[in-house]
Backbone as CSV, one residue per row, in Angstrom:
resi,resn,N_x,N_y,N_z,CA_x,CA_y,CA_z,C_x,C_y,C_z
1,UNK,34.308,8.505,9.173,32.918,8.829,9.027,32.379,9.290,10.381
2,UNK,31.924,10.238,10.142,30.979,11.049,11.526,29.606,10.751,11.744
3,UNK,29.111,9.927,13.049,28.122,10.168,13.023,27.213,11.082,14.006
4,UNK,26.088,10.725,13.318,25.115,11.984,14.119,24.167,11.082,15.495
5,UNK,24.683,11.540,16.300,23.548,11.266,17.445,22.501,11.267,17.659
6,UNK,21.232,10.393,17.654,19.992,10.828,17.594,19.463,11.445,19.287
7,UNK,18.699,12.001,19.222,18.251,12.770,20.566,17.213,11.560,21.077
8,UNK,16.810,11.947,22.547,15.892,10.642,22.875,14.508,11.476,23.190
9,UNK,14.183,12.737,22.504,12.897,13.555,22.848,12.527,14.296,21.423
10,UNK,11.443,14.021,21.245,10.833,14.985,20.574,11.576,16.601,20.246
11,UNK,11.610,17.560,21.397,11.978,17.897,21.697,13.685,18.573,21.291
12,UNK,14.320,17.654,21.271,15.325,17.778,21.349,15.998,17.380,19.981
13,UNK,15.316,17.071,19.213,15.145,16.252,17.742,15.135,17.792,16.750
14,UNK,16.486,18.399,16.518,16.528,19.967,16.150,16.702,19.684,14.444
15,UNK,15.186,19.536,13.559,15.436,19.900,12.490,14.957,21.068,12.043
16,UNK,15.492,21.858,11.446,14.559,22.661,10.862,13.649,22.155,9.691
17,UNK,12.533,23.313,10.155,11.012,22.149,9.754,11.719,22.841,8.229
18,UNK,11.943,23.650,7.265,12.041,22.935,5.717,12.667,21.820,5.392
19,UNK,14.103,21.623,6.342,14.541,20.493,6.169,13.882,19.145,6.229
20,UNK,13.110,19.368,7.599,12.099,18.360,8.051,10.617,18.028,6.407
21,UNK,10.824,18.680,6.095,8.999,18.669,4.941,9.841,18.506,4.024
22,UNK,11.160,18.741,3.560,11.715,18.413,2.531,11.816,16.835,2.199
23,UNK,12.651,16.372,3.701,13.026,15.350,4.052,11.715,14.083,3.731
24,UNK,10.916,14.668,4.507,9.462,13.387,4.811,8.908,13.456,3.537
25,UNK,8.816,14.527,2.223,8.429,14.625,0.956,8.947,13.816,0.047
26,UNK,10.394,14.601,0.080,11.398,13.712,-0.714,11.853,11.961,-0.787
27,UNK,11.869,11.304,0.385,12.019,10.411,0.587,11.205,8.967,0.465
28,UNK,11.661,8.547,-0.218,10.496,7.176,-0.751,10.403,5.883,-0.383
29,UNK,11.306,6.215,0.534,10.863,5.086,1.815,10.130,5.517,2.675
30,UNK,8.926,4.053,3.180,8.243,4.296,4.742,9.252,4.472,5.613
31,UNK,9.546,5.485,6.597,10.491,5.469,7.455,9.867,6.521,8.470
32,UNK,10.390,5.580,10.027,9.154,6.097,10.702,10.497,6.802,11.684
33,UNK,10.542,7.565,12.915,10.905,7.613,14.056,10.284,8.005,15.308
34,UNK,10.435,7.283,16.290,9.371,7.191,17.379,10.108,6.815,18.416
35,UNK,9.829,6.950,19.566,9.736,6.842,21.127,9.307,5.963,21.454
36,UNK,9.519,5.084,22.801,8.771,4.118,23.530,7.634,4.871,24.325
37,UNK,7.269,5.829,24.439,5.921,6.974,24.928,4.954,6.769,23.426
38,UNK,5.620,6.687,22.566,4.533,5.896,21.018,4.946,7.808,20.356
39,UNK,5.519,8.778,20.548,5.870,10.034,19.804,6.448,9.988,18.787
40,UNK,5.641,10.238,17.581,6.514,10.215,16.360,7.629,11.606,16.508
41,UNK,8.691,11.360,15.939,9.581,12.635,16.121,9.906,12.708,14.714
42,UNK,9.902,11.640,13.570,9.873,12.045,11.994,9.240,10.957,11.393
43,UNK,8.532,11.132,9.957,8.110,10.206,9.446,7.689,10.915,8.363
44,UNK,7.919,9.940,7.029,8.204,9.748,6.125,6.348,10.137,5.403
45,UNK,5.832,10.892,4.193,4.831,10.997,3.925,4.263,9.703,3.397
46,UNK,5.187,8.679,2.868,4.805,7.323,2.409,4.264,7.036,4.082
47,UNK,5.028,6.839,4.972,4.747,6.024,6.174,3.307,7.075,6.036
48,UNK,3.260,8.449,6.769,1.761,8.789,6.904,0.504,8.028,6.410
49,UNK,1.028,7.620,4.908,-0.362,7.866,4.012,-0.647,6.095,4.367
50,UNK,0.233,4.928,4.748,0.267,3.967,4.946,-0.530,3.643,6.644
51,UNK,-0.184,3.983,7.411,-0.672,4.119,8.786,-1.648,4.914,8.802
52,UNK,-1.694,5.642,7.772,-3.621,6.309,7.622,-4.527,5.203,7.190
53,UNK,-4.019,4.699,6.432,-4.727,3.509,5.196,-5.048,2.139,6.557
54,UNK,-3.991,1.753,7.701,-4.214,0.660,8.252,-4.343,0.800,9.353
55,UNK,-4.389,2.113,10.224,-4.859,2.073,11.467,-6.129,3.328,11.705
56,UNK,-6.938,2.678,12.220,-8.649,4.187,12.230,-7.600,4.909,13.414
57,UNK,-7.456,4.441,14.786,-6.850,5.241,15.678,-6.250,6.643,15.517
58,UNK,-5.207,6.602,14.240,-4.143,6.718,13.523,-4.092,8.637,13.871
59,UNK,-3.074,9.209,14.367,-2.978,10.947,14.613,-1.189,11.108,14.154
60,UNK,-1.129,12.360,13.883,-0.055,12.529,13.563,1.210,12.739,14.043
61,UNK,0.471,12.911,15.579,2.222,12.700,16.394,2.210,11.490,17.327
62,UNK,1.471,10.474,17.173,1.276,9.388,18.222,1.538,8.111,17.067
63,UNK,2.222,7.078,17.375,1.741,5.896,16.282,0.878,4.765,17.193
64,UNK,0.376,4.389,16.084,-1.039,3.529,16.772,-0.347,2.524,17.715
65,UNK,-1.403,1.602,18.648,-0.971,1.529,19.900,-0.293,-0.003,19.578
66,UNK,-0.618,-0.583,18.179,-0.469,-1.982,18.177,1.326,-2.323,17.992
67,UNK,1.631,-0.670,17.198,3.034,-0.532,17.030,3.908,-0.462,18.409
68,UNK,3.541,0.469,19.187,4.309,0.974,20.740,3.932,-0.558,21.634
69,UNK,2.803,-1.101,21.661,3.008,-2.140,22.579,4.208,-3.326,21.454
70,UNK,4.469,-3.317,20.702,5.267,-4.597,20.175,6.624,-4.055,20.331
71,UNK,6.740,-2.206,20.088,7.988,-1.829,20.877,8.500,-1.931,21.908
72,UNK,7.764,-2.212,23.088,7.202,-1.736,24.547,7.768,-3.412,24.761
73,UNK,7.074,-4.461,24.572,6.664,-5.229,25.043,7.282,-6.782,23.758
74,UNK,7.353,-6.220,22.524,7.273,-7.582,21.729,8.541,-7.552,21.196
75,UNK,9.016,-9.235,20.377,10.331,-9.152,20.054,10.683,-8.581,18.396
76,UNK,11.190,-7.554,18.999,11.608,-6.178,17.931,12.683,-6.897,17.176
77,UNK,13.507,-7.848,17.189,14.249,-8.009,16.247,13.339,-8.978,15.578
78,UNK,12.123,-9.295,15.408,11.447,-9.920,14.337,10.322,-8.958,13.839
79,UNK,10.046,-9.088,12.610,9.589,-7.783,12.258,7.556,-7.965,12.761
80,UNK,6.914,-6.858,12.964,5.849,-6.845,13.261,5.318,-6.816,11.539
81,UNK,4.108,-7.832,11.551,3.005,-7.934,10.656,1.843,-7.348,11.054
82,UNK,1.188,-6.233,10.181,-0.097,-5.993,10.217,-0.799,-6.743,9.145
83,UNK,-2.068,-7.496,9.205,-2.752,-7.542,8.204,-4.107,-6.999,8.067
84,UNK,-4.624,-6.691,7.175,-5.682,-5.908,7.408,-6.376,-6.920,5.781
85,UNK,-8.132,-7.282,5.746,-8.030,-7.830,4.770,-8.313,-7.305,2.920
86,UNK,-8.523,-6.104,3.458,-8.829,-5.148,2.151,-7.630,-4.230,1.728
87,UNK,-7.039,-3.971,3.065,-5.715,-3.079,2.740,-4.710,-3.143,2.274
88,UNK,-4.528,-4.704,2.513,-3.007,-5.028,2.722,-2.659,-5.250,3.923
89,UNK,-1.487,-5.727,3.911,-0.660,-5.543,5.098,0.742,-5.046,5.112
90,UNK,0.913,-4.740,6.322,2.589,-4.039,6.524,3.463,-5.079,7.283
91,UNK,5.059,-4.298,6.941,5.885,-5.292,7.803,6.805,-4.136,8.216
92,UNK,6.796,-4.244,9.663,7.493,-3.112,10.228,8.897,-3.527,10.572
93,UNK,9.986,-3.232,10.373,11.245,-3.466,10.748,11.916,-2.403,11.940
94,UNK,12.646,-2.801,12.720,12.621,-2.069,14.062,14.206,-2.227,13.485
95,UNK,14.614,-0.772,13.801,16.512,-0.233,13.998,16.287,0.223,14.926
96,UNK,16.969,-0.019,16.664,17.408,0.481,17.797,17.894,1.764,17.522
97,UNK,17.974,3.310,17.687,18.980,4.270,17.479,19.285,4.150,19.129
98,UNK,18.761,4.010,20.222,19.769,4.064,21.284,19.703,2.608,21.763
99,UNK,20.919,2.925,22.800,21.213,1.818,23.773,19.986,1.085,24.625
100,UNK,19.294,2.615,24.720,18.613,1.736,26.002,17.361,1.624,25.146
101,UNK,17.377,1.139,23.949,15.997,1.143,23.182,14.517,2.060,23.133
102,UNK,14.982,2.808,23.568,13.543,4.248,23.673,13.713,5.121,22.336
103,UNK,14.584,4.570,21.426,14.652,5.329,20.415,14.772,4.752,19.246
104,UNK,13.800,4.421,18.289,13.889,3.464,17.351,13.156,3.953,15.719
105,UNK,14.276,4.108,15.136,14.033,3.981,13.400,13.188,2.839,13.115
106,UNK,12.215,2.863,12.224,11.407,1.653,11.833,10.974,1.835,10.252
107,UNK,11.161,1.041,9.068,11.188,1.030,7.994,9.685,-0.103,7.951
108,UNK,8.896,0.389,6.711,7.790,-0.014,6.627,7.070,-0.157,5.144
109,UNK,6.991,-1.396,4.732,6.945,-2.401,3.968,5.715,-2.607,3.751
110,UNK,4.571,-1.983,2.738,3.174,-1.950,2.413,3.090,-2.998,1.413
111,UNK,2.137,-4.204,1.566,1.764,-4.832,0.529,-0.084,-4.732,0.398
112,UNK,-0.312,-4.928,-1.078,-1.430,-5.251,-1.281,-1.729,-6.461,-1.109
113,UNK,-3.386,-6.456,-1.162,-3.875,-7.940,-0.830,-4.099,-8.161,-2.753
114,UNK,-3.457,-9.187,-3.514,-4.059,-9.405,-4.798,-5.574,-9.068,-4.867
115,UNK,-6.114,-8.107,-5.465,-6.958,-7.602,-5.940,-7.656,-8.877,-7.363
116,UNK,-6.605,-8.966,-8.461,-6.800,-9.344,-9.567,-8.244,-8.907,-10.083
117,UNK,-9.435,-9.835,-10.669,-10.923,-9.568,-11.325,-11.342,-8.463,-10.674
118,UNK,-11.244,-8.689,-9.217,-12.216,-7.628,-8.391,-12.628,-6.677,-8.517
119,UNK,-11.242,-6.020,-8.641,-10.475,-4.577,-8.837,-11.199,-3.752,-10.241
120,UNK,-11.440,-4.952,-10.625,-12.193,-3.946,-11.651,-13.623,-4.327,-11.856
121,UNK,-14.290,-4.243,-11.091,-15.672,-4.260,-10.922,-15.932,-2.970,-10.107
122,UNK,-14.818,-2.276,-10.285,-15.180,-0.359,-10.329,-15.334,0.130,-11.603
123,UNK,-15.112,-0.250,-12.690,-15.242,-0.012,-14.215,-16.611,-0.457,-14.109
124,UNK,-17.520,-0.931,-13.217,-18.948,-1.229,-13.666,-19.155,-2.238,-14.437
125,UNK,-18.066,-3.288,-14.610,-18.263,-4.896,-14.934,-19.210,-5.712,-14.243
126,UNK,-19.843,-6.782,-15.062,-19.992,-7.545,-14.110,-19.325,-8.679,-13.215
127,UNK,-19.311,-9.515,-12.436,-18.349,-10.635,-12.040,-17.234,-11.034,-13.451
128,UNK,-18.370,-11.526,-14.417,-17.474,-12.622,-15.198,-16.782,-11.288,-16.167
129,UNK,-17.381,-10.543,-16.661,-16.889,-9.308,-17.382,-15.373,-9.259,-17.226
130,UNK,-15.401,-8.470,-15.595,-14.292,-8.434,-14.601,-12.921,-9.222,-15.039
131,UNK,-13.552,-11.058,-15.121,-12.819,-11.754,-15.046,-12.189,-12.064,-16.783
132,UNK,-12.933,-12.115,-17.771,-12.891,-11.619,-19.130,-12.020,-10.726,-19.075
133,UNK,-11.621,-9.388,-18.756,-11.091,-8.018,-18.688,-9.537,-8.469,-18.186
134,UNK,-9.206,-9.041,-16.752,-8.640,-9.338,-16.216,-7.705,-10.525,-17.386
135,UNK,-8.126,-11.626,-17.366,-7.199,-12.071,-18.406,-6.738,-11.885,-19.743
136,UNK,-7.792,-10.478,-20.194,-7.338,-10.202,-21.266,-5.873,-9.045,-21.163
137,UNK,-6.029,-8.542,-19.901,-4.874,-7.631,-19.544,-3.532,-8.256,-18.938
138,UNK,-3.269,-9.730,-19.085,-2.972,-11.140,-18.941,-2.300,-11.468,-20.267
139,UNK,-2.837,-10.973,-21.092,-2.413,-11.113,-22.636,-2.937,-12.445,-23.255
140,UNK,-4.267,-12.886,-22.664,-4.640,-14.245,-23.004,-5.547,-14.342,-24.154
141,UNK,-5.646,-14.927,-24.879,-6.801,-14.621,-26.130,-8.013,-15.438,-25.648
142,UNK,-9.086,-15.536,-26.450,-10.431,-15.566,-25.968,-10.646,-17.162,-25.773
143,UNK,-9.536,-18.144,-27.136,-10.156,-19.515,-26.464,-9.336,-19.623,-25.018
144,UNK,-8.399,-19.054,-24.966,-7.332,-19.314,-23.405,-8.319,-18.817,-22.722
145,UNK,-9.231,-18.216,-22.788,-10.238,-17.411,-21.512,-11.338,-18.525,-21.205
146,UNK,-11.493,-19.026,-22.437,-12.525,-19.520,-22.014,-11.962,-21.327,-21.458
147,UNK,-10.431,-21.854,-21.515,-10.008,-22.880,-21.176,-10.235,-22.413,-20.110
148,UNK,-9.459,-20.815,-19.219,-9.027,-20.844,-17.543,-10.619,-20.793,-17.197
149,UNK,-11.669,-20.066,-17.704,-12.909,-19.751,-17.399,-13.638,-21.267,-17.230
150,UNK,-13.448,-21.792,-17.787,-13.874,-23.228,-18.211,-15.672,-22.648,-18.534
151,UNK,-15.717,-21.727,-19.436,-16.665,-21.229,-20.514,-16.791,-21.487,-21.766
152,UNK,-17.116,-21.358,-22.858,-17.718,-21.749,-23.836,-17.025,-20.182,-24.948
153,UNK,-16.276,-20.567,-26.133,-15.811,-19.538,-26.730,-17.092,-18.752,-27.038
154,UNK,-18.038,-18.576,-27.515,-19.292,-18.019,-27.868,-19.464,-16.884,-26.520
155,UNK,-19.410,-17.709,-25.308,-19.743,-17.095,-24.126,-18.469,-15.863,-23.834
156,UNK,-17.332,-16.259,-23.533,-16.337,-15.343,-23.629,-16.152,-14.145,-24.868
157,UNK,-16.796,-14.654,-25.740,-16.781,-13.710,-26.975,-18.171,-12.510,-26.326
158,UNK,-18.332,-12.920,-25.980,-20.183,-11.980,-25.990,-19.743,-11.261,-24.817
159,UNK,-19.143,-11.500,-23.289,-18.621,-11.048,-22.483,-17.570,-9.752,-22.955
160,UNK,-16.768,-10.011,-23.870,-15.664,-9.126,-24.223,-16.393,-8.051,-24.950
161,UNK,-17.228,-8.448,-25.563,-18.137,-7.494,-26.537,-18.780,-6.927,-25.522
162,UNK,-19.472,-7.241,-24.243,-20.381,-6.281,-23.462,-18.801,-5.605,-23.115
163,UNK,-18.381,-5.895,-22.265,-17.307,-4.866,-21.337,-16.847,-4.002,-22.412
164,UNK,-16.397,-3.809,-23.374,-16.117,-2.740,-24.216,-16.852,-1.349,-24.095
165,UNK,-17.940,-2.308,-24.141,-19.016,-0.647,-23.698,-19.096,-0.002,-22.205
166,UNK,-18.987,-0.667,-21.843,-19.638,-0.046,-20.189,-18.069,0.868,-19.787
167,UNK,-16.634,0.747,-20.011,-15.556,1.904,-19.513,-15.660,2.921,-21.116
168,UNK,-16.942,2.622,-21.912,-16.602,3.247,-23.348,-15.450,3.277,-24.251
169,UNK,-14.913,2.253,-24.370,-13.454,1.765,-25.217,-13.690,1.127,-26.293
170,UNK,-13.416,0.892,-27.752,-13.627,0.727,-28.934,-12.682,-0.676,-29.281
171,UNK,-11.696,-0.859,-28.627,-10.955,-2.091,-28.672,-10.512,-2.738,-27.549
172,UNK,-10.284,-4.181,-28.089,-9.846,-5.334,-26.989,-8.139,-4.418,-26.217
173,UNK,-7.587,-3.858,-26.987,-6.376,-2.798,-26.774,-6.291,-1.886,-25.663
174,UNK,-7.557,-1.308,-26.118,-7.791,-0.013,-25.081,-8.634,-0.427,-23.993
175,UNK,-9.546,-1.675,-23.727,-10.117,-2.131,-22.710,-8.960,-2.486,-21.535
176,UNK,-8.019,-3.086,-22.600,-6.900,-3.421,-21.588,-6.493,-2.415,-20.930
177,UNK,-5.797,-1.668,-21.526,-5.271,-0.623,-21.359,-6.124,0.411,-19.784
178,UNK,-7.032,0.429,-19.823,-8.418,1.005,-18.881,-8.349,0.436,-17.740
179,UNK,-8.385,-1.241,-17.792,-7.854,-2.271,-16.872,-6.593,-2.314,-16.353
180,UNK,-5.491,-1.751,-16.859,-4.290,-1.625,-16.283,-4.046,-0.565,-15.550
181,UNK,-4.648,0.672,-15.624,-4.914,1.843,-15.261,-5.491,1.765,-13.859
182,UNK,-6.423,0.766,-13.882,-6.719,0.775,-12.345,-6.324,-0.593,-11.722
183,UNK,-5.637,-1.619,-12.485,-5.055,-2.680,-11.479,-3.870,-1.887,-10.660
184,UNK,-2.757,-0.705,-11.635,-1.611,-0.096,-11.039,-1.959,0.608,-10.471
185,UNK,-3.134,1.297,-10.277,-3.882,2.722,-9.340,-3.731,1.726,-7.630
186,UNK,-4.232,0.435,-7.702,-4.183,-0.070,-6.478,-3.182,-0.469,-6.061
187,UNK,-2.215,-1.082,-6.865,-0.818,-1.522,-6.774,0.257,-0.329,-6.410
188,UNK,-0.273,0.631,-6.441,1.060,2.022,-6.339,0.073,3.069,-5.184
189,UNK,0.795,2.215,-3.781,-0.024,2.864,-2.559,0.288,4.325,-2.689
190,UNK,0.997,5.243,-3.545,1.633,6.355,-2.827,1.178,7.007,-3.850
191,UNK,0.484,6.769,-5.321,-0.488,7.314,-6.167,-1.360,7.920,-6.128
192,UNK,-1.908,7.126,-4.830,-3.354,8.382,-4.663,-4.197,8.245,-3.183
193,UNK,-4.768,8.999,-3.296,-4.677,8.104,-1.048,-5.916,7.230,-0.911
194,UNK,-4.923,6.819,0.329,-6.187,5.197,0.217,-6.699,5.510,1.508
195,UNK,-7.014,6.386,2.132,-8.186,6.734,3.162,-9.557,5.944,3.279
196,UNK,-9.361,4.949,4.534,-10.409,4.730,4.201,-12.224,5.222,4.027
């Protein structure tokens, strides 16, 4: 097996750019490459849209500074945590490509923060609605809603009956259904951009 040498410059890093836009398109891993100067030399459109989402700093040939000082300075064989409390957080994993460490592959690991009810109080629910909606997309029926709710079946019934109307859906089926649509919209970072 042959391998390929990575270069230690920008510079010197000879892809051709279709290969290069093919590469950072195609590929569905966060995967970053960078310099101890903080120079991205490739990265992955998942990584972009992720380091857009968790750092304001954030430009396209520099990676933010919290990354290069933990390169620079912190212990790289344990992985760096970002947390951020609306975003999520990341977990950056550091691969050495050279000896003298100025050249490092880094794979990058986006989680959400559980959203659950919240998340859908963009459907124009109210709190408890939300939370009604949420366990019904749970697969829970209305007295189970109203055991976890510790509500009153009457009350959970009248709740399910308002939220029907407000995303305009005709069944307990398709409410769900509306609700799943945007619990996975937040759950699938690479769906749609999360700019903040």
């Amino acid at each position: 097996m042959q391998t390929i040498p990575f270069p230690v410059s920008a510079a010197a890093f000879p892809l051709h750019h279709g290969v290069r836009e093919l590469l950072e398109n195609a590929l569905d891993q966060a995967l970053l490459i960078a310099n101890t100067r903080g120079e991205v030399l490739f990265a992955t459109r998942k990584t972009r849209v992720i380091l857009q989402t968790l750092f304001a700093e954030r430009s396209d040939d520099l990676i933010p500074n919290e990354i290069r000082t933990w390169l620079i300075k912190g212990d790289t064989s344990k992985p760096l945590v970002v947390r951020h409390p609306k975003k999520g957080e990341i977990e950056i994993h550091n691969f050495s490509l050279s000896p003298s460490g100025s050249l490092s592959l880094m794979r990058i690991e986006h989680r959400l923060v559980e959203q659950g009810p919240k998340a859908l109080l963009a459907l124009g629910l109210t709190a408890r609605e939300a939370e009604v909606l949420y366990w019904i997309t749970e697969g829970k029926t209305n007295p189970e809603i109203a055991i976890i709710l510790d509500a009153s079946l009457a009350t959970v019934k009248k709740h399910a009956a308002n939220l029907y109307a407000k995303p305009g859906v005709p069944t307990r089926t398709s409410a769900a259904r509306c609700a799943l649509s945007v619990l996975l919209a937040i759950a699938s970072p690479g769906s749609a951009s999360l700019a903040s």
